[in-house]
N, C-alpha and C positions, 0 to 999 in steps of 0.2 A: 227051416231056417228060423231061427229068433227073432225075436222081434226088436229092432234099433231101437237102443235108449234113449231118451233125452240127451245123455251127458255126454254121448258121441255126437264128433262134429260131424253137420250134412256138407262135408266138402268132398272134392275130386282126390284119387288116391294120390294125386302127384300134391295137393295144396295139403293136404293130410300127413302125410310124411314127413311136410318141412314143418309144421304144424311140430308134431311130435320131434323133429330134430332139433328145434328151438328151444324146446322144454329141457331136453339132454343137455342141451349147451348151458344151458340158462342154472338147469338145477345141481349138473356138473361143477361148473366152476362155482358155485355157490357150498357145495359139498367143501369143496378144495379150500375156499378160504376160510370154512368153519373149522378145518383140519388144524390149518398151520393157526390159526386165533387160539384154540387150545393150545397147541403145543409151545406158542412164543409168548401168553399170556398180553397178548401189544391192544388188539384193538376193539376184542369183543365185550360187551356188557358183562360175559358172568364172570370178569375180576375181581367185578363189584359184589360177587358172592361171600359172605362171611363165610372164615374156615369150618371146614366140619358140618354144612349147612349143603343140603339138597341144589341145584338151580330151581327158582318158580319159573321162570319161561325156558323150559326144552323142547316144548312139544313142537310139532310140525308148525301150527299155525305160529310160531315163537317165532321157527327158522326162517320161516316162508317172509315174517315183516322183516326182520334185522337184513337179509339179501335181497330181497325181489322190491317185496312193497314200497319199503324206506327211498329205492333211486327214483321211484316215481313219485313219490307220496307228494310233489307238489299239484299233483293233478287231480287231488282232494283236499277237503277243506278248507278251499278258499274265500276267504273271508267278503260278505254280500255288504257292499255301504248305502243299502238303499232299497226300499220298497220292494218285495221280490214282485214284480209285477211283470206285464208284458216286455218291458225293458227293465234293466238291473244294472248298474254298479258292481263291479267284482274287481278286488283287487289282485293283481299278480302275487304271486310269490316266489323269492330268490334265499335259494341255501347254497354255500358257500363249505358244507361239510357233507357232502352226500346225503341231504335228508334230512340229520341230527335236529338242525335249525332251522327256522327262515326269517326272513324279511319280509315285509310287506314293500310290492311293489307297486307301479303306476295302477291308476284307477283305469276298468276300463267299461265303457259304456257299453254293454250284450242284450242282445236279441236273446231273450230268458224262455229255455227249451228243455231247463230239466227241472225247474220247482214243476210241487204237484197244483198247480193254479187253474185247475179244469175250467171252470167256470168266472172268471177271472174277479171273485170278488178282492182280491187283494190287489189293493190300486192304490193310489196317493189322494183319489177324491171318489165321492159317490157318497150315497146315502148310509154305507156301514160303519164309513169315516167317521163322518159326523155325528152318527149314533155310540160311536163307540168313546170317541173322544168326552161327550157329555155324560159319560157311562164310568169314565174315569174319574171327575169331577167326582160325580155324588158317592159310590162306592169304593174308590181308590185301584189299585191293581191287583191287592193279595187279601185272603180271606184268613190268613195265617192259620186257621186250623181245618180241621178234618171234616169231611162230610159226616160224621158218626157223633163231633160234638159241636162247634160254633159254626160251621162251615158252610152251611147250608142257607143260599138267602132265597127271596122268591124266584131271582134267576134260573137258579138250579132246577126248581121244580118245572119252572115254566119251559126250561128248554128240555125236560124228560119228560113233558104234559105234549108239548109239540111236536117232539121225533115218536113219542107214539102213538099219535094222532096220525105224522105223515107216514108213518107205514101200515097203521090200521093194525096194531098192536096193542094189548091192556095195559102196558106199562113198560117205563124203559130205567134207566140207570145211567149215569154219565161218570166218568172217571176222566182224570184230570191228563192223562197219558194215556196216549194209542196204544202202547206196546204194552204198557202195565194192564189195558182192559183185558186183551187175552191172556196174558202170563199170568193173574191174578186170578181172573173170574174161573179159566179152566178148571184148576184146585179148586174152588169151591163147590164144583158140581159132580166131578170126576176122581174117582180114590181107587186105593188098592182091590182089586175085585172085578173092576170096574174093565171094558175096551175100548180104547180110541183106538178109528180107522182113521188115519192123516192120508193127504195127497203127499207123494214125494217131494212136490214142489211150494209145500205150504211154508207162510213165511217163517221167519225166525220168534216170533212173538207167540205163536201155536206152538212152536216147536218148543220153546221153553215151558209153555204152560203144562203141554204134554209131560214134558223130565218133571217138573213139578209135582204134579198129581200124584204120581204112584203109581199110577195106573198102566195097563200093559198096552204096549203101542205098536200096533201094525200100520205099514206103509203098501199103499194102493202104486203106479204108476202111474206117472202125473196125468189127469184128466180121461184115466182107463177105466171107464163104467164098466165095462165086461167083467177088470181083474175084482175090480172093485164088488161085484155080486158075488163073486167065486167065492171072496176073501172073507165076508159076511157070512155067507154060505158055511163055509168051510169051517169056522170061528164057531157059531153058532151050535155044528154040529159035534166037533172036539170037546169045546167047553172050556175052562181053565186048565192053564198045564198043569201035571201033576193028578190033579184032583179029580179034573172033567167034570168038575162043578160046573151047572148054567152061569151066567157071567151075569152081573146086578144090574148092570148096563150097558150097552155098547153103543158111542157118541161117534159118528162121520164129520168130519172135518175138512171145509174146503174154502176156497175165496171166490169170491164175484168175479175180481180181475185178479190175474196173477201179477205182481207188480213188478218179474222180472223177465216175464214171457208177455205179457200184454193181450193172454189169451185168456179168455169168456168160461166160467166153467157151466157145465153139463147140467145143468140144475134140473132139466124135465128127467131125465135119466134116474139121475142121484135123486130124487123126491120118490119115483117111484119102485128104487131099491128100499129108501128109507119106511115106506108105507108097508112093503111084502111084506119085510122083515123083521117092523118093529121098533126099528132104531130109531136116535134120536139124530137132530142133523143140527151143526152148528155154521151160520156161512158168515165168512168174512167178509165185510162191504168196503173195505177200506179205499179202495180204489173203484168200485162202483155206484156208491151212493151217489148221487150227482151228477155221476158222469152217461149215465146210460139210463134207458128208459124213456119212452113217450116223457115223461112229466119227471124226469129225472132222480124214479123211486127206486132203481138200480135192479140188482139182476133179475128181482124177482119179477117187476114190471117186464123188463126185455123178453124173458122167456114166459110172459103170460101166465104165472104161478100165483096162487092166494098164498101171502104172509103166513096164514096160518099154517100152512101145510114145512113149513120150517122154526124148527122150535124154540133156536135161538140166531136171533138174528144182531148180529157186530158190525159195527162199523166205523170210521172215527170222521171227525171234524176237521183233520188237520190238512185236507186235501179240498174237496167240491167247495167248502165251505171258509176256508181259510181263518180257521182258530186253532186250537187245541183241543186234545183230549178225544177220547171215545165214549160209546155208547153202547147197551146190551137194551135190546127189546123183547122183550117174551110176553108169558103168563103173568097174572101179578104174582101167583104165587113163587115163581120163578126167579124174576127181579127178589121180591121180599127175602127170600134165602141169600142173594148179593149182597144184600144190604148188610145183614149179618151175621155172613162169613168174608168177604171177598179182603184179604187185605190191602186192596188197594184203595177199598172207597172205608175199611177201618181207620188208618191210619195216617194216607198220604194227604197232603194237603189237597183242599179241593180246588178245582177248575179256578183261575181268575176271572172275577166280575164281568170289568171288561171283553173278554172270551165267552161268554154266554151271551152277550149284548149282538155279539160280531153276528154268532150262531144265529140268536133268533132275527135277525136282520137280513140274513142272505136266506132264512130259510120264509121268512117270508115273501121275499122278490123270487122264489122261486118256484114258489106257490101260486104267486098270484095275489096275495093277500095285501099290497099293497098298493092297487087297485091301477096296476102295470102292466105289460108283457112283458117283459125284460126278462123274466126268468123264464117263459117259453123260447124268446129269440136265443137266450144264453146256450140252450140244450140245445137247439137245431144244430146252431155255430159250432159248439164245440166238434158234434158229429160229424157234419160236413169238413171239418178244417182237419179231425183226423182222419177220415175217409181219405182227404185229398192230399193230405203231406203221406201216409202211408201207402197208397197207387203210386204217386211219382216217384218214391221211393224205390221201389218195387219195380215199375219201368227202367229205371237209371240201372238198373241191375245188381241193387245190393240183396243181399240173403235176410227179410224180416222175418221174424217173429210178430206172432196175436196174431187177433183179429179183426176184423174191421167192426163199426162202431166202438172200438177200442182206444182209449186217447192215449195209453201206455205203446209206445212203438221200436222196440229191440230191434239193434242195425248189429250184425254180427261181425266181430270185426277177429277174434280168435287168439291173435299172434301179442305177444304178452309187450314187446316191445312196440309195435303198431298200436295198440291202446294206449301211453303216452304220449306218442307223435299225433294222433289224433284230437285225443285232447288238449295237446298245445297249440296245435293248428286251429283249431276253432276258436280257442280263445283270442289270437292272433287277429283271426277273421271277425269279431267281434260276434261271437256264439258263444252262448254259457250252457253247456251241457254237460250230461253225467254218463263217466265207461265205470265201468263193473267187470271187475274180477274176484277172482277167488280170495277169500274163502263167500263172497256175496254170490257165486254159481259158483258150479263145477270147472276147474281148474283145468280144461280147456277150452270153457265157452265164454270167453270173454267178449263183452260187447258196449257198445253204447245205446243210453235208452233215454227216447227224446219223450218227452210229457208234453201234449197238443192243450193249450186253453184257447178259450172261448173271447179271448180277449184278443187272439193272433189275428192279424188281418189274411188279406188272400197275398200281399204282396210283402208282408212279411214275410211268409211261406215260402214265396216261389222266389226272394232273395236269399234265405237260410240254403234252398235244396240245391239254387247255384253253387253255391259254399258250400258245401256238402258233394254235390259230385262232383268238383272240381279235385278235393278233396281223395275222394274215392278213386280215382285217377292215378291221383300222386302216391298216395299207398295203398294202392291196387288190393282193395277191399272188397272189391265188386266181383265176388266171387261167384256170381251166376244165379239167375234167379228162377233154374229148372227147379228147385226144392219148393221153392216159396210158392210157384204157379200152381204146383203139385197139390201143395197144403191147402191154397185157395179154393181148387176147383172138388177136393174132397173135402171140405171144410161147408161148402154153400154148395154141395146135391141139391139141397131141399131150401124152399122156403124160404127167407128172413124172416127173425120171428114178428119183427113191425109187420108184416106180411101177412102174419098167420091168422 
């Protein structure tokens, strides 16, 4: 027997079928009215095609917003009037043309469950406020030029003297965008000749960097060490197509947390594929820095790993830390090559002042260096409050994704109409949370995914998960959680790695 993908749902074959008879109905009648749109020329966008001109939006992902996305689309985007902090401000929004437009409606005061606020430095007061507001003052907000030519003040250096200090790295690099550090820096290291081994479930920011490169890209199965040695293996042995040249390099690519599975990757595994065999290994921290580890130094701490033994280490600011922008830690030699090729830190404008100020401020309450505990109590809290909203989850009987010490926590909700009702019901309930659908997963794992901070209290928690199964009830989302106990108990055989 095969082994079940990812992309298949783990439901009962009766919740399964209506599963897929919804999608029929849904992409049927969407078929239908893309037919007669063509034919009557009334209501589709490509009237607005000059004659004798190709359409720019046909492809699937075109059809899929103009029908599906567009009737829900008020269940993104909605506009935050206020500190994204443990509580938030979110205004409704009201369209009056199926989506086309909207209105900004009543304000409404949420219990904030989907920013990434791990650690909850983003608040309305604290010591990063203040730091950051008199940070405004002397250096202004924008650096208007480039890290390559005016761009660069002591800030800069000192929050790349910092993050690779705190990971016991020779040197690091910051770029002003999360998304641009991987899309950018990938090219810079990886070209035609070259092999990238991606997780299937790597984010979209790899995934461009990858189509970037040139370079030739093979895909593991998401979190499959086993496939993952074959594929190395196997690559290694073939060589380049055509050619059967040895390959100039072959780069592994994976994340700390998956940001839309909430699950832990394999790093003791994958460290000792990457040693057999020579590779190099690139990991994404974006969702673990901060959030995991004794002292909150992310995966590699979690799974007891020396920094050194991975060669390029990513992460960004715009989560534990609550600024902007990423960072690359390695060799210096490593760095020094970014510097001058990456077009991201060529060209784009660098980091604002104030956002390096924010940085080095939480990253020293996280340290310890500000002669606190704050930043060890931050790391306990966040653990335990995602431990605890993720068990009661789990008890209440909905289907999660991850793993535990994971603040990322996926509620699977499936049904393409059921993930609107859900999101407006929470908002309703005063909950601000984020569902995800395709093309952000596979097009029929739609779910919602709640982000745990350290700023949540315990009766926060056990208010939200009232609302939440009450919820789960009403649209009978609670699809049984024999999958989830399943994963649990083959997920923790052995050990915890705080354990180990």
């Amino acid at each position: 027997m095969s082994k079940k993908s990812r992309e298949d749902p783990q439901l009962s074959w009766y919740d399964t079928w209506f599963l897929y008879y919804s999608f029929i109905v849904l992409l049927g009648s969407s078929y239908i009215q893309e037919f007669l749109d063509r034919l009557f020329r009334s209501r589709t966008n490509m009237k607005d095609t000059p004659k004798g001109y190709a359409p720019l939006f046909r492809d699937w992902e075109a059809f899929w917003t103009r029908h599906c996305y567009r009737r829900i689309s008020d269940c993104w985007n909605r506009p935050v009037a206020s500190v994204p902090g443990t509580r938030m401000d979110v205004k409704d929004r009201i369209s009056r043309d199926n989506g086309k437009t909207f209105q900004d409606g009543e304000v409404i005061s949420c219990l904030n469950l989907g920013s990434y606020n791990y650690l909850g430095f983003s608040d309305q007061t604290g010591p990063c406020l203040k730091a950051v507001q008199k940070g405004i003052k002397e250096f202004g907000v924008s650096t208007t030029s480039s890290r390559s030519e005016l761009g660069t003040t002591h800030l800069h250096r000192q929050v790349e003297i910092q993050t690779a200090k705190f990971l016991n790295k020779e040197d690091c690099i910051i770029f002003g965008m999360g998304f641009a550090t991987n899309a950018s820096a990938i090219p810079a290291l990886v070209s035609k000749g070259c092999l990238i081994i991606s997780d299937s479930l790597n984010h979209a920011s790899l995934v461009n960097g990858c189509r970037s490169s040139g370079a030739k890209v093979k895909v593991f199965e998401h979190n499959d060490t086993q496939q993952l040695e074959k594929l190395v293996r196997k690559s290694i042995v073939e060589g380049q197509p055509r050619t059967h040249r040895p390959w100039k390099k072959i780069l592994i690519l994976v994340e700390g947390i998956y940001s839309m599975e909430g699950e832990i990757c394999k790093l003791r595994e994958i460290v000792a594929i990457k040693k057999k065999y020579k590779c190099y290994l690139w990991v994404d921290e974006a969702h673990s820095i901060g959030a995991i580890g004794n002292t909150g130094r992310g995966v590699t701490e979690y799974w007891g790993i020396d920094t050194a033994d991975v060669d390029i280490l990513m992460g960004t600011f715009t989560k534990s830390f609550a600024s902007v922008g990423g960072y690359i830690t390695g060799t210096r030699e490593i760095i020094s090559h970014l510097r001058n090729t990456s077009f991201a830190s060529m060209y784009s404008t660098s980091m604002s002042p104030p956002c390096c100020i924010q940085i080095l401020t939480a990253m020293s309450i996280l340290t310890g260096e500000d002669g606190t505990n704050t930043g060890k109590l931050k790391i306990k809290s966040l653990r335990d409050n995602s431990n605890f909203f993720r068990r009661a989850l789990i008890d209440k009987g909905f289907q999660v994704f991850g793993d535990t010490d994971s603040p990322v926590i996926p509620v699977m909700i499936y049904y393409p109409g059921t993930v609107a009702a859900f999101s407006r019901e929470c908002l309703k309930r005063n909950i601000a949370c984020v569902v995800v659908g395709f093309p952000a997963t596979p097009l029929l794992m739609s779910r919602s995914r709640f982000c745990i901070s350290a700023g949540h209290t315990i009766e926060d928690l056990k208010w939200a998960l009232d609302q939440v199964d009450e919820l789960g009830d009403m649209l009978r989302i609670k699809y049984g959680n024999a999958v989830t106990q399943k994963n649990e108990k083959k997920k923790h055989k052995s050990i915890t790695p705080e354990e180990d």
